[in-house]
N, C-alpha and C positions, 0 to 999 in steps of 0.2 A: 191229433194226439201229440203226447211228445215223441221226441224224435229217437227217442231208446226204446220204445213199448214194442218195434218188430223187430228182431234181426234176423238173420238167415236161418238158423236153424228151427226157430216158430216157424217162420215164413217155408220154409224146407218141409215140412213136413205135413202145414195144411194146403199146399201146393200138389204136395207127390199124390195125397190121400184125393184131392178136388182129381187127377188124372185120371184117378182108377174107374173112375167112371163118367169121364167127360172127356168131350173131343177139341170141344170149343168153352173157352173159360170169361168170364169180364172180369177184370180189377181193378176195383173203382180206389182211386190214389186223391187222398187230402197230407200232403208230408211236407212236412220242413227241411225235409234231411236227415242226415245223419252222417256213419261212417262210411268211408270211402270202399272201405273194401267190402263190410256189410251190405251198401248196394250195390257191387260190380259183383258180387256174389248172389243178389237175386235176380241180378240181369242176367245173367247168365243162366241160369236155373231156367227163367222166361224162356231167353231166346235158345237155348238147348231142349227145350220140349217140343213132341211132336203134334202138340196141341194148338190149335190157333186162338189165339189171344187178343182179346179186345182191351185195351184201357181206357176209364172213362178218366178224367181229370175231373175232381170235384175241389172247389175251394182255389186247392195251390199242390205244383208238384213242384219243388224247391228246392236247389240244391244237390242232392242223391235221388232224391224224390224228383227231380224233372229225368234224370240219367235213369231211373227205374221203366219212367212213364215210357221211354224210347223206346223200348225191349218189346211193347205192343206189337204185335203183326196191322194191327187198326187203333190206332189213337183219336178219340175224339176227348172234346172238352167243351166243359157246361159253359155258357154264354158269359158267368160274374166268375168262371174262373183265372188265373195266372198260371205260367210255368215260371221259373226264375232261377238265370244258370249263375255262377260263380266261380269265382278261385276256386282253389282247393284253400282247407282252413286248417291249423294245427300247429301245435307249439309242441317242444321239446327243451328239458331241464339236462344239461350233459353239458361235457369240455366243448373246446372249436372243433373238431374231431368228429363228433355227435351230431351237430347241430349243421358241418355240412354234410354230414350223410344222410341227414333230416330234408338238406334242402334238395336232395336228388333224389330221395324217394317221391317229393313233392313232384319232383319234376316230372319224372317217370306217371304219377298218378295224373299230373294234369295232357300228358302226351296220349295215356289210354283215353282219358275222356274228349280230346279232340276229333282221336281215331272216330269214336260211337258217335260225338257230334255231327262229323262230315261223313257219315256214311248211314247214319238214321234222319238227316233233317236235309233241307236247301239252304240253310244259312251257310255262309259263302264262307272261306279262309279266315278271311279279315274279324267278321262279325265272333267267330268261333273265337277268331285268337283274344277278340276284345273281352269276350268272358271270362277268360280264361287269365289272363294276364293283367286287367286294368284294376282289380282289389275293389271292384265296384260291383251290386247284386244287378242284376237285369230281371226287371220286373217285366215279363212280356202279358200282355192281354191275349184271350183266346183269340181275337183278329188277327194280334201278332205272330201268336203259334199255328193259326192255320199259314198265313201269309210264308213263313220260314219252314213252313214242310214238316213242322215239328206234332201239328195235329192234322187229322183226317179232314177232321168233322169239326163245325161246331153246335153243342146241343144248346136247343133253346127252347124255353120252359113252354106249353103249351096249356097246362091249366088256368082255367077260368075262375075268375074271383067269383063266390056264391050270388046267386041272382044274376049274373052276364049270363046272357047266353043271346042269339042273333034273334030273337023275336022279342024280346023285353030290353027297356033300357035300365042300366043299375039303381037298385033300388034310392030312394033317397031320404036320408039320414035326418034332416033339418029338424022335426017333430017328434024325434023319439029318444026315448029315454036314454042315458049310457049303456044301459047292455043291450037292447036292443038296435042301438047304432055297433055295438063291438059285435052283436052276433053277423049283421050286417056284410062282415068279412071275415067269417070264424068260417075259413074252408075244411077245419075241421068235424064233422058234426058228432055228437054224445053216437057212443055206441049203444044198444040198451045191453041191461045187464040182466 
């Protein structure tokens, strides 16, 4: 979705409401980001509940969206997904005055996310500072994020394409009509109505 559709107070309160009756939560994350403080304020929400928390990474956690994922108590992540960390991003319209107060709150925002970096993942000083300072996105694969401590897990699809299965070989397509070759692999199948 875009990266405005959750911020903390949606997120706030079908969070507090999912507590009232659960001990153990998943939160499955596809994000691009967002604002900075929007997500140090649902990480915090996460890691301040007495709830234990699984996140799943589906797609990409990116951004605010990879700094969200970290707040997991168990991080796993689906096999085609990425995590991808960054600068901090942001402009400001103001005197010199403004603009370096602009660049110390930067600073101070990218020092809080080093903090979370090296104390939620195994990537090392170096690797941290490189997100963080190089103005370049770090696209990590789920190998990557397991390899750097940043996921648990990685999940991996275990559905079978329609007709697989260990006593038949997949059906074969050469003789049959178009839809008949599309149902072929339509792991979907019609529900009746």
């Amino acid at each position: 979705g875009r990266w405005d559709e959750v911020d903390y107070p949606r997120f706030q309160s079908i969070f507090r409401e999912a507590l009232k009756s659960n001990k153990e939560l998943t939160i499955r994350i596809h994000s691009g980001g967002g604002s900075v403080f929007e997500g140090l304020a649902i990480y915090d929400l996460i890691r301040a509940s007495d709830c234990n928390v699984t996140v799943i990474i589906e797609g990409m956690a990116a951004s605010m969206g990879f700094v969200i994922a970290l707040s997991g108590d168990e991080i796993l992540i689906n096999e085609n997904a990425f995590g991808m960390a960054h600068a901090v991003k942001g402009g400001i319209y103001g005197n010199k005055q403004e603009m370096l107060n602009y660049i110390e709150l930067i600073d101070s925002c990218e020092e809080r996310l080093r903090q979370i970096c090296t104390e939620r993942t195994k990537a090392d000083a170096n690797i941290i500072n490189e997100w963080l300072t190089s103005g370049k996105d770090f696209w990590l694969s789920a190998e990557k994020c397991k390899e750097l401590g940043i996921a648990d897990e990685i999940l991996k699809p275990t559905k079978q394409r329609k007709g697989d299965d260990e006593n038949t070989d997949s059906e074969n397509i050469i003789n049959k009509t178009p839809e008949e070759a599309f149902e072929c692999f339509n792991v979907f199948p019609e529900v009746p109505q």
